[in-house]
C-alpha positions as CSV (number, residue, x, y, z in Angstrom):
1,X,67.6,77.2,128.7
2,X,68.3,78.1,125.2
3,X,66.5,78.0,121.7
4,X,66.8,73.8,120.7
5,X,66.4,73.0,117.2
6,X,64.9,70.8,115.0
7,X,64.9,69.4,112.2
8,X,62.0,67.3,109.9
9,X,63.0,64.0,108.7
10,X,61.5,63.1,105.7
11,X,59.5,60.7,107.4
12,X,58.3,63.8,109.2
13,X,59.8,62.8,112.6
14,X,61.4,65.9,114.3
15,X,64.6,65.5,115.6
16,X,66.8,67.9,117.6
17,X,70.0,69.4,116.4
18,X,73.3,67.6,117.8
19,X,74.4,71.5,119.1
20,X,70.8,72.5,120.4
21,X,72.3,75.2,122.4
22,X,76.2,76.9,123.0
23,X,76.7,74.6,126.3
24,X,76.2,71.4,124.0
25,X,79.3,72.3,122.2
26,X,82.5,70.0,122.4
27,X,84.6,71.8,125.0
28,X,87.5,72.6,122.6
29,X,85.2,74.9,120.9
30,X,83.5,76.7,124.0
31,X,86.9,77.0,125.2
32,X,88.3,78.6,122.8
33,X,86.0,80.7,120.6
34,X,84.1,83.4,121.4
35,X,80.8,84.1,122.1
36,X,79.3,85.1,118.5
37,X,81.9,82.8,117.0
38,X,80.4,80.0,119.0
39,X,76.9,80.9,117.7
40,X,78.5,81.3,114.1
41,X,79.9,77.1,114.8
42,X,76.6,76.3,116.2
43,X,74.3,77.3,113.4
44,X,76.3,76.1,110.8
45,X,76.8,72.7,112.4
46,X,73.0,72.7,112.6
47,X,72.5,73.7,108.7
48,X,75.3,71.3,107.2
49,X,74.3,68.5,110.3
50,X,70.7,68.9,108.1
51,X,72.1,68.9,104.6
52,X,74.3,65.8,104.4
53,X,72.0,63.9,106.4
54,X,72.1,60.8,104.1
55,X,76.2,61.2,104.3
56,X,78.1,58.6,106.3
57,X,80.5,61.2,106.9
58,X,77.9,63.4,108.2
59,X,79.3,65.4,111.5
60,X,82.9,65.4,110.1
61,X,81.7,67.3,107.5
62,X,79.5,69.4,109.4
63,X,81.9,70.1,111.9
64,X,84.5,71.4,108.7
65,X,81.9,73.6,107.7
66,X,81.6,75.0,110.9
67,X,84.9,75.9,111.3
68,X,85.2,77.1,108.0
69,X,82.2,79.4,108.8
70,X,84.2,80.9,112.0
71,X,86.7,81.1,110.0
72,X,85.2,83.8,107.2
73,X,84.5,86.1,110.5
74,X,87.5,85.5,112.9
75,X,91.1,84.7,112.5
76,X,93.3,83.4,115.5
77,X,96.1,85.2,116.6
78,X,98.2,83.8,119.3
79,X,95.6,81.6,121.3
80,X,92.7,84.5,120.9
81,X,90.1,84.2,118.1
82,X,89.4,88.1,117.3
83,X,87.0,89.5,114.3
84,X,89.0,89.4,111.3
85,X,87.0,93.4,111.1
86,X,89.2,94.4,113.5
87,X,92.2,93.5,112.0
């Protein structure tokens, strides 16, 4: 199995991340990003997941900043996500 991660509450409880690994992404992301864009989604879900914590709105939010994240790296062309460095 894959790294998990965790987070402290400020109680000190640790909790795991929503997206602990790639295979615990939503299928329309596995499906259709690549592999190091998947890690790109994963880890920052996991950082913005952690940083709105007291937000209602929290995993909307977090997943926008995951996409936006891909985004920077890869663009979509067609139905394929490629490097926007090899454009």
């Amino acid at each position: 199995m894959g790294r998990r991660f965790w987070i402290v509450t400020p109680a000190g409880v640790f909790k795991a991340m929503p997206y602990s690994v790639i295979e615990d992404l939503p299928p329309g992301v596995r499906g259709h990003l690549p592999q190091h864009a998947q890690e790109i989604y994963l880890a920052a879900f996991n950082n913005a997941w952690a940083e709105y914590g007291g937000d209602p709105r929290r995993e909307e939010i977090a997943h926008r900043v995951a996409w936006a994240a891909v985004k920077r790296l890869y663009i979509k062309i067609g139905d394929r996500w490629v490097p926007r460095d090899r454009m």
